[in-house]
Residue, then its C-alpha position, 0 to 999 in steps of 0.5 A: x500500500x502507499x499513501x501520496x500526497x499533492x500540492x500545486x500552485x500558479x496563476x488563472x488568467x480568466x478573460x472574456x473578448x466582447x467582440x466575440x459575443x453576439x449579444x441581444x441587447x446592444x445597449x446593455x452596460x455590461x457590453x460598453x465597459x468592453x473586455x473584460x480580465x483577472x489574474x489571480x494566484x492559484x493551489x491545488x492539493x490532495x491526499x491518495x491512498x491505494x493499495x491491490x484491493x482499494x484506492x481513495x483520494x481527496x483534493x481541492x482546487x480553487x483554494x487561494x482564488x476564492x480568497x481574492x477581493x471581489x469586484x463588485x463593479x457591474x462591469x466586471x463580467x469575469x466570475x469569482x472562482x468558487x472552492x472545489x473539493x472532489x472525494x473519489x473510492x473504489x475497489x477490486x472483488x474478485x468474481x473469477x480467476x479471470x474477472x474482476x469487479x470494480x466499482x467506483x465513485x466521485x464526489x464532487x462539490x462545488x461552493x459556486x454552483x451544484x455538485x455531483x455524484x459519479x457511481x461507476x461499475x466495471x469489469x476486467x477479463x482476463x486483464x485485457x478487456x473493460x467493460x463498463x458502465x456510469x450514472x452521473x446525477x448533480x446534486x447538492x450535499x446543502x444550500x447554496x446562495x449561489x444555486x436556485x433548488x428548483x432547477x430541474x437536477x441533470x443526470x446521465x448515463x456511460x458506457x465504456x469499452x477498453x482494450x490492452x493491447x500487448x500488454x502495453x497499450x490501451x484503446x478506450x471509447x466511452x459513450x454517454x447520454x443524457x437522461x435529464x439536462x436543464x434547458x432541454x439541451x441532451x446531446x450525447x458524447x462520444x469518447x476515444x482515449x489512447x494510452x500506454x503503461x511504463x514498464x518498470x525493471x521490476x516488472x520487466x523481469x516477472x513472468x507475469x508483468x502485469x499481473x494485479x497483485x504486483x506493483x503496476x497499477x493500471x488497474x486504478 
């Protein structure tokens, strides 16, 4: 098992280019101020913990911007930026010699709008396919100013297929669709990921280098 910790740091330059807009009302205030820019400092961190059988993590990010003097001038059409904390966990069961069960979650929560929750279930044959599926629902864990409880909540639900190949390389393709979207808007997603895993010189050399009780951690 391990236990790893984070922690970044840096600038967010937000701007907004009124020429790129295609306002309705041309006379709006807001528009005759023009462009519109902050650059404000910036940290992340997070704690992981995993071992063959488990994994958690929590970070957060936006942790100094959200500190920063707001602008109360009506001008201003760059947002504030809100905390953002994420809490993920999953697991690896055992269903065969040649299956594994893996379900997972996210939990995200955002101080600026409404938060969500990912629960996730997949499988692994033979380590060399995954097949999986994902509901995602937005949610709010408590009451927010910034966020109106009587909009309708969005949902949706994914697909996933990925293939190893040679041991080393990965394709994956994701499919989602809405099931809920606030405005009416439930257009689906389409996903395609390229991957590929770094050998270590202790794997090189085991029979089975990939094997989910050694080091590699592919698996999460």
């Amino acid at each position: 098992s391990r236990l790893s910790f984070g922690l970044s740091g840096g600038f967010i330059h937000s701007r907004i280019d009124v020429g790129q807009l295609s306002p309705d009302d041309l006379t709006d205030p807001i528009l005759q101020a023009g462009n519109s820019s902050r650059f404000l400092p910036d940290a992340r961190a997070g704690v992981f913990y995993d071992n063959d059988k488990f994994y958690a993590g929590f970070s957060a990010t936006n942790m100094i911007v959200q500190f920063a003097k707001r602008q109360h001038d009506p001008s201003r059409m760059v947002s504030d930026k809100k905390l953002q904390l994420y809490l993920t966990g999953g697991m690896l069961v055992d269903i065969s010699e040649d299956a594994l069960l893996k379900p997972s979650f996210l939990l995200k929560d955002d101080a600026g709008g409404p938060g969500s929750l990912d629960v996730n279930a997949s499988v692994l044959l033979k380590q060399l396919l995954w097949i999986g599926c994902s509901y995602r629902r937005e949610l709010n864990l408590y009451n927010k100013n910034t966020v109106d409880n009587g909009l309708k909540r969005g949902s949706s639900v994914a697909g996933m297929l990925s293939v190893y190949i040679r041991n080393q390389y990965r394709i994956g393709y994701a499919y989602e669709h809405m099931l809920s979207q606030p405005g009416g808007m439930s257009r689906p997603a389409h996903e395609v990921s390229i991957g590929f895993i770094l050998r270590t010189k202790q794997a090189e050399t085991q029979d089975d280098a990939f094997d989910y009780n050694t080091e590699n951690r592919r698996l999460f």
